[in-house]
C-alpha positions in Angstrom: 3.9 0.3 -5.5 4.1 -1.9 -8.4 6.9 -3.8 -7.0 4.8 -4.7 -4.1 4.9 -8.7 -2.9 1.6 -10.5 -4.3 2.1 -12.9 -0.6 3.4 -12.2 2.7 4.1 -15.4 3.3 7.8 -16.0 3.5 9.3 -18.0 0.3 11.0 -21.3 0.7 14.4 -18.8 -0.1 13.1 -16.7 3.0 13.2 -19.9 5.4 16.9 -21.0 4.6 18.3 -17.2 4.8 16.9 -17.4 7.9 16.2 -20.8 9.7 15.3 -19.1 12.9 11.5 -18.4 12.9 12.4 -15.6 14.8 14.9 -14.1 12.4 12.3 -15.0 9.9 9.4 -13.4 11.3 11.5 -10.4 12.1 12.3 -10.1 8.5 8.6 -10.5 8.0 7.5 -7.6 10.1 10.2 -5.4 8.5 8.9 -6.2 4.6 5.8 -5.1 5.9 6.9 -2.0 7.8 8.6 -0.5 4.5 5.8 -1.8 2.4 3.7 0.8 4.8 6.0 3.2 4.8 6.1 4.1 1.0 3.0 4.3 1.4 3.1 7.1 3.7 5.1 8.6 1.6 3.6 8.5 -1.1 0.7 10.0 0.6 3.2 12.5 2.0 3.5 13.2 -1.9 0.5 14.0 -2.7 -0.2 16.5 0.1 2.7 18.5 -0.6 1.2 18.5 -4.7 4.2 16.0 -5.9 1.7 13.6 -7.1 -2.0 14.1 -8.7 -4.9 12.8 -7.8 -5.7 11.0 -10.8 -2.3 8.6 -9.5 -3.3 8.5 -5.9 -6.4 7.2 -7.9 -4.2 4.8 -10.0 -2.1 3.2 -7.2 -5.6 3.0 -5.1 -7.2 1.0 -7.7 -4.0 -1.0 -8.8 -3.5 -2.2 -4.9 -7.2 -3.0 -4.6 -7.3 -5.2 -7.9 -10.3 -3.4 -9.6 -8.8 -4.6 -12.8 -8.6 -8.1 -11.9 -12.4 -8.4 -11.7 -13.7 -11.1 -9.4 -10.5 -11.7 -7.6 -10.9 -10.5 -3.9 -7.7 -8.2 -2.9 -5.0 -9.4 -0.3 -5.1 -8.6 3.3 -2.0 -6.8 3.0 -3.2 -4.6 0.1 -5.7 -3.8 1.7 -3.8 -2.2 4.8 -1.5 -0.6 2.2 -4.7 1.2 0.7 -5.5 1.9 4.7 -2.5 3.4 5.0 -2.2 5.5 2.2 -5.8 7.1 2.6 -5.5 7.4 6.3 -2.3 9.8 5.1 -4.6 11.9 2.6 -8.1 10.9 4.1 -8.3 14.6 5.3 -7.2 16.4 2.0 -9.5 13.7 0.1 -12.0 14.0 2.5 -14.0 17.5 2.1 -16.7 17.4 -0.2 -15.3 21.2 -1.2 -11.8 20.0 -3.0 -12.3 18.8 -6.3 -9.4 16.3 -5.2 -12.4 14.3 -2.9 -14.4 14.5 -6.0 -12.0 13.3 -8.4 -11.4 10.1 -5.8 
C-alpha cells in the first residue's frame, strides 16, 4: 500500500500514452480497480491470520494520513480504507475479539 498514487488524476505521461480520453480513462478506471483490489486482499490476509491487527492498523492509518496532521486525506484513500474495512468490518466488528478492540 505504500506504493499507492498520491493523485488520480492522469500525469501529462498518462495523456501522450494514451491520447484517446477513452483509452485514457480506461486506464484510469483499471489503476483504480487494482488499487482496490490489493486491498481486498490484503483484507483477505488478515482474515485468514497472515497479517496482524496492529498492520491492518498501520496501513489504516498510513492511507488515512493521521501522521500528516492537518492535511485532509484523498478521496481515493479514503475508498481504499472503505474497501479494506468493508473486507474485515465483520471480524473487526464484535466488541468480543480483542482484534475490534485493538482497531
Amino acid at each position: 500500500f505504500e506504493s499507492l498514487p498520491t493523485t488520480f488524476e492522469p500525469t501529462d505521461d498518462d495523456k501522450a500514452k494514451f491520447p484517446d480520453s477513452e483509452d485514457l480513462q480506461r486506464e484510469m478506471k483499471k489503476r483504480k480497480d487494482k488499487m482496490l483490489a490489493n486491498m481486498k486482499f490484503i483484507g483477505n490476509l488478515f482474515l485468514r491470520q497472515l497479517l496482524s491487527i496492529k498492520v491492518i492498523g498501520q496501513v489504516v492509518k498510513g492511507l488515512i494520513g493521521i501522521k500528516d496532521g492537518n492535511a485532509l486525506p484523498k478521496d481515493h484513500m479514503i475508498e481504499c480504507v472503505c474497501e479494506l474495512l468493508q473486507a474485515i468490518g465483520s471480524t473487526v466488528d464484535s466488541e468480543k475479539t480483542p482484534q475490534g478492540k485493538a482497531l
